[in-house]
N, C-alpha and C positions, 0 to 999 in steps of 0.2 A: 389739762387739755393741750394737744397741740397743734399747731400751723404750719402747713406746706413750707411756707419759707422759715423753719427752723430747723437745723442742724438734727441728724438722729442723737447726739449726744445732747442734746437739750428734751427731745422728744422723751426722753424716762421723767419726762416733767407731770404733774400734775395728777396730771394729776396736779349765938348770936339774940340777936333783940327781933322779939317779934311785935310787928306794929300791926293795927289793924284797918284794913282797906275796904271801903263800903263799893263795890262797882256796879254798872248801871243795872243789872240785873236783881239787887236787893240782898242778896244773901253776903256774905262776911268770909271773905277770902284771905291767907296770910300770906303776909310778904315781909321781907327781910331787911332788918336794914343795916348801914356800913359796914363791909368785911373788910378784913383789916388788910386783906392782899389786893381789892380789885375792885369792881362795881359789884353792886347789890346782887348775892346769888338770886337765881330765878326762884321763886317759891312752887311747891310743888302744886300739882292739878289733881293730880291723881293717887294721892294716897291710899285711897280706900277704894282702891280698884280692884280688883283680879281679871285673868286673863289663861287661857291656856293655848297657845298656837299651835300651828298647823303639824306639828311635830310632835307635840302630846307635852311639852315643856310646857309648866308651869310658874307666873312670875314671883319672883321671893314679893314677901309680907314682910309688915313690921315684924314680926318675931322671925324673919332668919337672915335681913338684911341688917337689922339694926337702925338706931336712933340716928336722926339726923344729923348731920357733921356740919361745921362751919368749915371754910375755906376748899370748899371741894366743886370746884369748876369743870363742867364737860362740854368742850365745844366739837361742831362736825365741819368736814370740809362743804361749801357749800358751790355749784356750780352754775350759771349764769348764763351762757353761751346761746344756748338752743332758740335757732329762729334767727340769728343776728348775721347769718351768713347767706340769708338768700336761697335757701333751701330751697332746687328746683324738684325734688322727688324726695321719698323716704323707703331707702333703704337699710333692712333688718337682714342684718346676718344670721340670726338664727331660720329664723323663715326659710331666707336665698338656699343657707347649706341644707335646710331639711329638703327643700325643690327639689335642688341637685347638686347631692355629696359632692360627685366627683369634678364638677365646674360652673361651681355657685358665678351666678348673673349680677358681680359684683357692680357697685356706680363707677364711674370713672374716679380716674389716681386721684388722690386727694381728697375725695368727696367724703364727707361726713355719713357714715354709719353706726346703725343702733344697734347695741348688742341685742337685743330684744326688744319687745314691747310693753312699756309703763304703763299700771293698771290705769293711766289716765289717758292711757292714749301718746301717739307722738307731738306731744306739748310744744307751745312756744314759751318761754322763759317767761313772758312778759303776761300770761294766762292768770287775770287775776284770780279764778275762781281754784286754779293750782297752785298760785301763791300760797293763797288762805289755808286750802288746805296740807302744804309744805310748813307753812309755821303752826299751823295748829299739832301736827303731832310731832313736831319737835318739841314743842312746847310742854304737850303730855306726854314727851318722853323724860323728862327734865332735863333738855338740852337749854344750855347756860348762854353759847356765843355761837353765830354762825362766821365762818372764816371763808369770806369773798377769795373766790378764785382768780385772782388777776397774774399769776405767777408769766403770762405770755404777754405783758405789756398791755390787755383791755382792761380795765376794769366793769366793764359793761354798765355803766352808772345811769344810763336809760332804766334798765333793768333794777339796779338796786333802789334806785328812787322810786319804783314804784312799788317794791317790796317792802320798802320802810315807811309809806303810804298807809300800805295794808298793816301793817305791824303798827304802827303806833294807833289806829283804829281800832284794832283788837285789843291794845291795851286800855282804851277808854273804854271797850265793854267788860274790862276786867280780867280779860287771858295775859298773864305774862311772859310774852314771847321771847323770843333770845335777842339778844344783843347782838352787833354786829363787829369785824374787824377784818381787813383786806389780806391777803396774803398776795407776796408781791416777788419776781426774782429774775426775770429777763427783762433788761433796761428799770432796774429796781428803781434807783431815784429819780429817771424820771415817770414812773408809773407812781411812787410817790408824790412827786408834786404835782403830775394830774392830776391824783385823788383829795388832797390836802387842798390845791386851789380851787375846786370846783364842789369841794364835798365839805370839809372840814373849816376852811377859811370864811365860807358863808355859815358856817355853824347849822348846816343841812342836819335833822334827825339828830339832835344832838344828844337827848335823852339813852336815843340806842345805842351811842356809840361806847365799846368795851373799853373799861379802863381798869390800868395797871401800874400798880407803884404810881396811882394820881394823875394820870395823865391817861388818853387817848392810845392804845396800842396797836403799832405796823407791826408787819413782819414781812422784813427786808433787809437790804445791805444797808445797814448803815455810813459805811465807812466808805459809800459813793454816793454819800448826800453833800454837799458843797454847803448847803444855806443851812447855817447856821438855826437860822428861824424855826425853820420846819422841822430841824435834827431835834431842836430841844423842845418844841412841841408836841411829839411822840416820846413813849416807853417802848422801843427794838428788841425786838427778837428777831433772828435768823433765823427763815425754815427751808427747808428742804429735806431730800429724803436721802438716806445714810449717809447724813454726817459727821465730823467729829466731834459729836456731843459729848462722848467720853472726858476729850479732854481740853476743850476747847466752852468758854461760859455761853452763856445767851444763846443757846439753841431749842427752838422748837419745832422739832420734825415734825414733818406731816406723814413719814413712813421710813417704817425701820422694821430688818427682820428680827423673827422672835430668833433668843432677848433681846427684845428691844432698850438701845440706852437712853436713858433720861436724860433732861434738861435740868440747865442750873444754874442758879445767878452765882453769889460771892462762895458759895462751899459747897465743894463737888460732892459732900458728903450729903446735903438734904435735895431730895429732888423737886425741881419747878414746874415738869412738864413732860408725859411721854406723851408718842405715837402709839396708835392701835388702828387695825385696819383688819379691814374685809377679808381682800386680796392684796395681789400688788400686780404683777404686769402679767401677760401671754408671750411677751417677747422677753428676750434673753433669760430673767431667772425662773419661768413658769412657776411663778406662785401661783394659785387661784384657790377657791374659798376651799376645795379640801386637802390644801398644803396641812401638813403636819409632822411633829418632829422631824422636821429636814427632808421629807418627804413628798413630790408629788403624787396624787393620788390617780390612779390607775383610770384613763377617757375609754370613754366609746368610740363611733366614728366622729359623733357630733361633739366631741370634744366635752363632755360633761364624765361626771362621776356618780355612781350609787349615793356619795354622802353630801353630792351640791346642794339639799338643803341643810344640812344639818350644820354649816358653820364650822366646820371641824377647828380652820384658819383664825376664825374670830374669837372663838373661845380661847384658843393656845394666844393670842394676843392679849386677848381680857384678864388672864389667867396674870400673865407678868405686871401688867398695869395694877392689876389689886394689888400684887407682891409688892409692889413699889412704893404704892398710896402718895405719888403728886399731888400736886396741888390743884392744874388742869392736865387733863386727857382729853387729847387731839384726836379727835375720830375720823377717819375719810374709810367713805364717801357720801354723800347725799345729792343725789339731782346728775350724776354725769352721763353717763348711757352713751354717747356719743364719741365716735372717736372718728381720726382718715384714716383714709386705703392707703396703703404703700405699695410700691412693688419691688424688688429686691431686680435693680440692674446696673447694670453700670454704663457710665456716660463717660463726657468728656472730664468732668469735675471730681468724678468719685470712684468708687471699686464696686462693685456687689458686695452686700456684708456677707460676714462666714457668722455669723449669730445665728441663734436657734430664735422659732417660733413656735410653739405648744410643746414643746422638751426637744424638737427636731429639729436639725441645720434647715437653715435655709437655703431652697435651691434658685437658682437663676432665672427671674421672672414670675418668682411665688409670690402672692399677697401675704400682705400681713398686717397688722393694726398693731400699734404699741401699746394701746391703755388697755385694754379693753379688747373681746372677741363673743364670748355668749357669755351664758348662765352661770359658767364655772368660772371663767376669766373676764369680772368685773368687781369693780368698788363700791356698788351700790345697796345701800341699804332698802331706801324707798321700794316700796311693794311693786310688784312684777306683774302682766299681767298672765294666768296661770303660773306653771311650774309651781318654785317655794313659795310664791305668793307674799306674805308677809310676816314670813320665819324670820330675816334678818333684820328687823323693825323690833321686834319682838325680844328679842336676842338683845339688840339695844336698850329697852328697854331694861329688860332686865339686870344686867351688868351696872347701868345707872345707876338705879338703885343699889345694889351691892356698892357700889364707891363713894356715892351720896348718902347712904343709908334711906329712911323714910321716916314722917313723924306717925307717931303714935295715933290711930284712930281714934275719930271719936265714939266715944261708948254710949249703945243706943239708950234712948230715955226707957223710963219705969212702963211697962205695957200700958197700954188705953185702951178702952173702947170709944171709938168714932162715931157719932150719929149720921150715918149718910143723909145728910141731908142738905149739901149745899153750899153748907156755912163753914168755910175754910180755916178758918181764924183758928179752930184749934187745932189745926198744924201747927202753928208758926213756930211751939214751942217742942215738937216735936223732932231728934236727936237718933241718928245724923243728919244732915244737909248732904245730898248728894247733889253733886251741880252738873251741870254739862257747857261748855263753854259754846255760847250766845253767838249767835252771827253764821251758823255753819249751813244755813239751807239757800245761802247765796244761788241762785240759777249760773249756768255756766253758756257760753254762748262767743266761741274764741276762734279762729283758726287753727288746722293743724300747720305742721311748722311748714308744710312744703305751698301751704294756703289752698289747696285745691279741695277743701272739706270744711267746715265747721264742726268742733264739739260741741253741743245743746244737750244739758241737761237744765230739765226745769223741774224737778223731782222735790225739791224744799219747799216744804209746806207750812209745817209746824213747828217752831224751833223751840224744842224742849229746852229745860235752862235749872230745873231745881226740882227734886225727886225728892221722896221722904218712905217710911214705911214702921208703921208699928203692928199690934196686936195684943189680942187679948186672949180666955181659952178657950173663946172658940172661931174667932176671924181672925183673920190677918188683913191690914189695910195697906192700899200703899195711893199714895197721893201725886201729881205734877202737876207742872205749871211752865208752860211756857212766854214768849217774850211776845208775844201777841197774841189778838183772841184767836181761839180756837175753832178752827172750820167745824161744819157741823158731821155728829159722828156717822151719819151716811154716805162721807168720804169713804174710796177704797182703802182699804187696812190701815183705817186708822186708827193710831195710839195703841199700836198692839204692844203687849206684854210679855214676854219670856221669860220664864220663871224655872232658873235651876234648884229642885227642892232638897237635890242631896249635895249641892254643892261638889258634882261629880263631872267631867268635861268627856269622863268614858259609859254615861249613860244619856237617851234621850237625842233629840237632833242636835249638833254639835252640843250637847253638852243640856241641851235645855227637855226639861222633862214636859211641862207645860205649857199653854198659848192662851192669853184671854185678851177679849176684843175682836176674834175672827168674826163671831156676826154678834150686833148690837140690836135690840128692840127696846124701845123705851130707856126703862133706865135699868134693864137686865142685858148681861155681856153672859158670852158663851166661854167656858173652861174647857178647853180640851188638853188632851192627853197625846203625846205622840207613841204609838203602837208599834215601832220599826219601820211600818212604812208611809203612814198619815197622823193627822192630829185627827183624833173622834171624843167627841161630848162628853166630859164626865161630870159636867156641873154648872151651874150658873150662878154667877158673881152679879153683884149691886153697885147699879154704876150712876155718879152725880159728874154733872161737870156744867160750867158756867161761864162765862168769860175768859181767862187763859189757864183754869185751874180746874182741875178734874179731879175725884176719891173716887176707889175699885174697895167692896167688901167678899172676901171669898172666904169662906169657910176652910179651916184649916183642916178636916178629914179631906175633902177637895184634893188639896194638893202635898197629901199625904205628909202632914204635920200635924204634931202633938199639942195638948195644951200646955204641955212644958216651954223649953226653950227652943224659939223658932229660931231657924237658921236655914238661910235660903240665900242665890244670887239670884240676880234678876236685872232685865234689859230691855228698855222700851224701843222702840220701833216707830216712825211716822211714812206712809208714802212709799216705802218698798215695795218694789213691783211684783215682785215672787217670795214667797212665804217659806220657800223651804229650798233656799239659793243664800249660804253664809256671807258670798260677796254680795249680797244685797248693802248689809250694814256697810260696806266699804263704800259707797260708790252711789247710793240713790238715799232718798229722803233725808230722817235725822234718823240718828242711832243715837242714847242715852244711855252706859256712856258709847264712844268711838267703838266702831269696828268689832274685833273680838272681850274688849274689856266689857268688864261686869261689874255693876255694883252687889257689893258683899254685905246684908244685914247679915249680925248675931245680936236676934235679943236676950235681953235678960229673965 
């Protein structure tokens, strides 16, 4: 990020042993223990998920990511800012220049603009209910370390202490969320020993804190630390963006064009650490997400491209990072959206710059943003609201696991038949455990950052927590349970069901052929079918449920399965206001699992 009073040459700124863990929800989650490079890797959430995004990509599986790897670390840049500066309005550059192309109704010099609008709205950093959800899908992305953006001398520790609040709460209901570590680089030691005296000295969240080579890891100037104390307290890395990491040790960028060079401690021959990134700037080198081989990608007026979702930039970056296979991979961006106005003049102190801004010189009295501008020219991963939505989340995801690999699913138990009737018990032995991680139907109830609004969502109802599903040859069952009792089922759509039966994302409403739960009577639920252009009736399923544990029996002609081997995904729903709106699962009730992931039975 950057601040009026810094310099334009500063403004290019900113930007094993498995043990077993019982957490408060009951079921048997794994976690990892001592890696011989750093803290404990994250253990995954989402194994046994699939997913296909907005783009028709689908996420690699244990069989074409491979087994899971020790010593393979992914952190993302994490950003802080939003809300701390007094935000008297919010302005959206995409918005202004859709208004008016030719002389967008920009804020005043200086003034903080959004390239866009976040599916969550214009947040304030300190938004617990977008914390939560900020660590949660880092989390099931299997991101390892978030990297504090303090590179401008704040550290915003208002802000981090209330996110390591939320984060070590979520680790007591068993989500193992990322770890944390500062990044630091104008006025480096002393934004160091801010952070060390106020954060680390009191032993604040010490559990979270990322470690390396045994120690606590900064990343800063070392070599304008004076106190000895605090030097040797920390493991150092330098980061910044194109550096001499080539030939120079201890570097870990946070941005570098492809190819990008890797990081190294004692031998320049094994690598420590690359950059991977989105984008990189709208000012002077016009990267944006469809930069590619050397190439920017041909705008509109509104400054975007035909392939702005498709990641072109991210993939050509992911692509060199697998080549290299580090140790960690530094991912930016997550959370920045924000950037100042400039305006290109000259004063008493300075010249007009001759630098370009979207591939064009700048003229005399043009605005221009350096981080950041729209859709095409930003670093942001987190979901959008419209446009790609949450293609480059996705994309994240994905690549993760190709660097991480994934563990091997579990393999579902020998079929059963289920007695509906009530008596849950014989689940427990029932194989896989699909979980959903506990705590997500928080109401939300925050200011937007300029305060003139509140966000209210009170949409969490039901917080599903542990899903199961067998069969025999002639039903298929599937069972939940959430983390408290269960509203009664004359709630609006509740605990509905989505059931992809060809495990196909190109048939069906996004991807799902079936819906059960749309109307309940007694202890019979409604099957429907989606037709192209509604769900209609094609059957009725047997439905028990009792204190936080519900069984569904549907006949498998129903939803068009054999008495062979069943193979289906499937996705519960609580509370979603619209039935046939996919950002429903983003954004209201619970989804089981997140958003667009799916739990994937194959029985046997």
């Amino acid at each position: 990020m950057t601040k009026a009073t810094i310099c334009i040459a500063l403004i290019l700124s900113t930007t094993c042993t498995v043990l077993k863990v019982v957490d408060l929800r009951g079921y048997t989650s794994p976690h990892y223990a001592q890696e011989e490079m750093g803290s404990p890797i994250i253990p995954p959430v989402s194994s046994n998920w699939v997913a296909t995004d907005g783009a028709g990509r689908s996420l690699p599986t244990h069989e074409t990511a491979g087994n899971y790897k020790r010593n393979k670390y992914v952190g993302i840049f994490y950003f802080l800012l939003h809300g701390q500066y007094n935000d008297k309005a919010v302005y959206d550059i995409t918005a202004l220049t859709k208004a008016n192309p030719t002389n967008p109704k920009f804020g005043p010099e200086t003034s903080w603009h959004w390239w866009g609008q976040p599916e969550v709205g214009y947040f304030k950093a300190d938004d617990p209910w977008v914390i939560r959800r900020n660590l949660q899908l880092l989390t099931l992305a299997g991101i390892d370390i978030l990297f504090f953006d303090a590179t401008n001398a704040d550290p915003y520790l208002s802000v981090v202490s209330k996110l390591c609040e939320i984060s070590i709460e979520m680790r007591h209901q068993g989500i193992p969320t990322p770890y944390i570590c500062f990044v630091t680089y104008t006025k480096s030691a002393e934004t160091v020993t801010n952070i060390y005296q106020q954060f680390y000295a009191k032993n604040h969240y010490s559990e979270l804190w990322f470690r390396w080579q045994n120690k606590p890891l900064i990343l800063g100037k070392v070599e304008e630390m004076a106190d000895t104390g605090i030097r040797n307290f920390f493991t150092w890395r330098y980061s910044w963006a194109w550096t001499n990491s080539r030939n120079e040790p201890h570097h870990w960028q946070w941005l570098d064009r492809t190819p990008q060079n890797y990081g190294w401690d004692t031998d320049p021959s094994v690598p420590e650490e690359i950059p991977v990134a989105v984008a990189s700037h709208p000012y002077d080198n016009n990267i944006g997400k469809s930069f590619r081989k050397g190439r920017a990608g041909v705008t509109d007026r509104q400054g975007r491209t035909p392939q702005t979702s498709q990641g072109l930039y991210f993939d050509e970056q992911w692509k060199r990072a697998l080549q290299v296979n580090p140790s960690v991979v530094f991912v930016t961006g997550w959370n920045e959206w924000v950037a100042q106005r400039f305006v290109n003049r000259a004063d008493s102190t300075k010249k007009a710059t001759s630098a370009k801004f979207l591939g064009k010189p700048l003229k005399p009295g043009q605005t221009f943003f350096i981080d950041l501008f729209n859709e095409e020219y930003n670093r942001d991963i987190d979901p959008m609201k419209g446009g790609y939505s949450d293609n480059y989340y996705y994309q994240l995801v994905a690549n993760v696991r190709r660097f991480k690999g994934i563990p091997s699913p579990d393999i579902a138990s020998t079929p059963r038949t289920v007695v509906m009737d009530g008596n849950f018990s014989e689940w427990n032995t029932v194989k896989p455990t699909f979980i959903d991680p506990a705590g997500d139907v928080l109401h939300r109830n925050w200011p937007r950052i300029d305060k003139k609004l509140n966000y209210v969502n009170n949409t969490g109802r039901n917080d599903i927590a542990v899903c199961r599903v067998t069969h025999d040859n002639k039903n298929v069952y599937f069972y939940a349970k959430t983390v408290k009792k269960l509203t009664p089922s004359t709630s609006k759509n509740w605990m509905l069901l989505f059931i992809d039966s060809d495990q196909s994302a190109k048939t069906g409403w996004s991807g799902y052929d079936f819906l059960v739960n749309q109307t309940i009577k007694g202890n019979k639920s409604t099957v429907c079918k989606w037709n192209g252009k509604s769900w209609v009736l094609v059957g009725i399923g047997l439905l028990q449920y009792a204190n936080n544990e519900l069984e569904l029996s549907i006949p498998l002609s129903v939803i068009r399965q054999t008495s062979g081997r069943v193979k289906l995904d499937l996705h519960w729903a609580d509370n979603i206001q619209q039935v046939n709106q996919i950002t429903e699962f983003f954004v209201n009730g619970d989804s089981a699992p997140d958003r667009r992931f799916n739990y994937r039975y194959n029985g046997k």
